[in-house]
N, C-alpha and C positions, 0 to 999 in steps of 0.2 A: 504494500500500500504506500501511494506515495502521499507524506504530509506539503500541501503543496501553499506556498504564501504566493498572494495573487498583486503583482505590481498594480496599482490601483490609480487613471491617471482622470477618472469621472466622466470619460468620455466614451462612444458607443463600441471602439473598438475591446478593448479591455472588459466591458461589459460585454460584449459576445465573447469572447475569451472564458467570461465565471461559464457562459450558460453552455458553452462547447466543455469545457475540466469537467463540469455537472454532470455529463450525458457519459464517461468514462470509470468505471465502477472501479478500479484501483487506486483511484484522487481520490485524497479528502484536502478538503479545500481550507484554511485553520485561520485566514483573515487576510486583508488586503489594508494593503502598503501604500501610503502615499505622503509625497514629500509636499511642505506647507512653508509660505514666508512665514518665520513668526511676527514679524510686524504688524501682518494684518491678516495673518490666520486665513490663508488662501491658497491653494494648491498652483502648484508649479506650473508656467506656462497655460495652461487652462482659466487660471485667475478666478475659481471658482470659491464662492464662500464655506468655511466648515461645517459650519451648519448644513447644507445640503449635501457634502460628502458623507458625512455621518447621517442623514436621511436616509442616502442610497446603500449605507452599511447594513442599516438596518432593517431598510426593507430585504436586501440581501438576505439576512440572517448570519450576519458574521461582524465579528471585530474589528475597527478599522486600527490599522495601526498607523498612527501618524507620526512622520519625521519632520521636525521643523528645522527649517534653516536659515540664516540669515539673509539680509539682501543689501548689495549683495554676497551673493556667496563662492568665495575663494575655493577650487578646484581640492586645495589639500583638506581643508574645512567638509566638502559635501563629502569625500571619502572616507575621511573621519567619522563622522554621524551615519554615511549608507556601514560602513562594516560596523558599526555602534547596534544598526537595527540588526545586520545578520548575525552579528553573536546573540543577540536576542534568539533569534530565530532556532539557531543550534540547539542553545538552552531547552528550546521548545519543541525539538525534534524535527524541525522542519528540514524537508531530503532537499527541496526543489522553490526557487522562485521564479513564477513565471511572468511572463509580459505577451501581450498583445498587438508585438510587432507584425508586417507581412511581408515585406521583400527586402528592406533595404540592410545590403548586407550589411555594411559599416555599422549601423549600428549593433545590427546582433553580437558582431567580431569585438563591440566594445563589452557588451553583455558578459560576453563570454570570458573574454580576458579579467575584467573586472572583479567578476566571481571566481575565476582559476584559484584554488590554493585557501577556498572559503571551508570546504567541504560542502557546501550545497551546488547544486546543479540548477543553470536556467532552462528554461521548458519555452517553448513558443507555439504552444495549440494553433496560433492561426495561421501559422507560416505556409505562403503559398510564392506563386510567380505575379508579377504584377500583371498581367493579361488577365487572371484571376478576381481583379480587384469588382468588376462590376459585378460579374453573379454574386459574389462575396455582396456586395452593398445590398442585392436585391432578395438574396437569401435573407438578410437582417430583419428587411421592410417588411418580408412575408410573414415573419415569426412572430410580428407584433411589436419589436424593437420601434420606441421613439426617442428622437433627439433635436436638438438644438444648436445651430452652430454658436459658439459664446468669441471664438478666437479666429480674426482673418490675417493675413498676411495679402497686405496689399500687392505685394510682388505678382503675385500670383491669380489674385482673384477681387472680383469687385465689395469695394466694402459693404453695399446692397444688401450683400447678402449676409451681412452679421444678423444674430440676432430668429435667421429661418428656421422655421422647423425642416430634421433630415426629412426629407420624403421623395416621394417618383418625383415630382414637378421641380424639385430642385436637383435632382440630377438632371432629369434632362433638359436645365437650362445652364449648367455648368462646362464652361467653356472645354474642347477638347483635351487640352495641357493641362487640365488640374484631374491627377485620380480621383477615382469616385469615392474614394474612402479616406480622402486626404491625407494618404499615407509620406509622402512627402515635406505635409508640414504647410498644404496650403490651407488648412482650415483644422480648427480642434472643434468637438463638442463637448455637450452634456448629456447624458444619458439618463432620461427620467420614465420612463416605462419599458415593458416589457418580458419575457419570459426569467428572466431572471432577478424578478423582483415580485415581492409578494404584494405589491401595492404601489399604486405609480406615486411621485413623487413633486409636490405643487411648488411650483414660483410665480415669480410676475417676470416680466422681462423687465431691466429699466434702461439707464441710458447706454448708448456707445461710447467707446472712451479710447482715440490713439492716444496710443503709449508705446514708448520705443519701439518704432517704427509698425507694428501692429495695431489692430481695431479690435475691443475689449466688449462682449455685451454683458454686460453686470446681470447677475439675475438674481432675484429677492427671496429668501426662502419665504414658505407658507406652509401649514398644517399638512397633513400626509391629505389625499382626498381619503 
């Protein structure tokens, strides 16, 4: 049985990541990882508030484990506190932490080396070819998977579209050059329904916000529905 800790980034890809581990009867899955500014208690590049990460923990049914780091945060600093959480994790029995990357090698090859020498092992359930990426997006939409884009990179895509819910109509208005699953890094979301959540998960949207060189949409927690 693998004790498996789930890199947790509140976005849709990692959220089909729990609900793909879930459907694998030798995972157990013992809580999901996600690194926070402590200044303002907001997840990593997503900019998502705690409050709604610990929503979707809970509707999960699992522990979030949060890393908070500073901002910003110096490369020796984030390595210090990510090996901080995996002696944690040892403690805890855990074999495997996984992430819900899909193609890009460079990062897994960071994954990988990072963890060398940890004694845990990284997992990538969703790892496919990027030609892969659309069924992959439309596989999600079928399951019932809803999201939100919260984070655009203007490089790449019109700021428009902050702020949309994922769906068919926003893929196919999504320019050729950006995958559908934004694996690249042209767009993050938020993940607030779907099969891997025992109750969807309420906000409001509020403003957009550039910030270093990105478009932010803030979103407000509210009660579970």
């Amino acid at each position: 049985m693998k004790r498996v800790l789930l890199s947790w980034s509140s976005g849709k890809d990692s959220a089909w990541a729990l609900y793909t581990l879930r459907q694998q009867t030798d995972v157990e899955i013992v809580g999901l990882l996600t690194t926070f500014n402590e200044s303002n208690n907001r997840s990593a590049m997503h900019a998502i508030r705690q409050e709604l990460v610990l929503a979707q923990a809970d509707s999960a049914g699992l522990p979030l484990w949060p890393v908070p780091l500073p901002f910003p945060c110096p490369n020796d600093e984030y390595e210090a506190r990510m090996s901080a959480a995996l002696e944690r994790a040892r403690r805890e029995k855990v074999t495997h932490v996984a992430f819900g990357d899909l193609f890009l090698e460079d990062i897994r090859a960071y994954r990988e080396k990072s963890m060398a020498g940890s004694g845990i092992q990284p997992l990538f359930p969703l790892w496919c070819a990027s030609a892969d990426t659309p069924a992959l997006a439309q596989t999600m939409l079928q399951s019932g998977l809803r999201a939100v884009l919260v984070t655009i990179d203007p490089k790449h895509l019109n700021p428009a579209f902050a702020g949309r819910e994922y769906d068919a109509r926003l893929l196919a208005e999504l320019p050729s050059t950006v995958d559908p699953c934004g694996e690249r890094g042209e767009f993050h979301t938020f993940c607030f329904d779907g099969p891997m959540f025992s109750r969807s998960i309420r906000f409001e949207r509020g403003e957009v916000i550039e910030r270093d060189g990105f478009y932010f949409t803030d979103l407000l927690p509210e009660e579970f529905r």
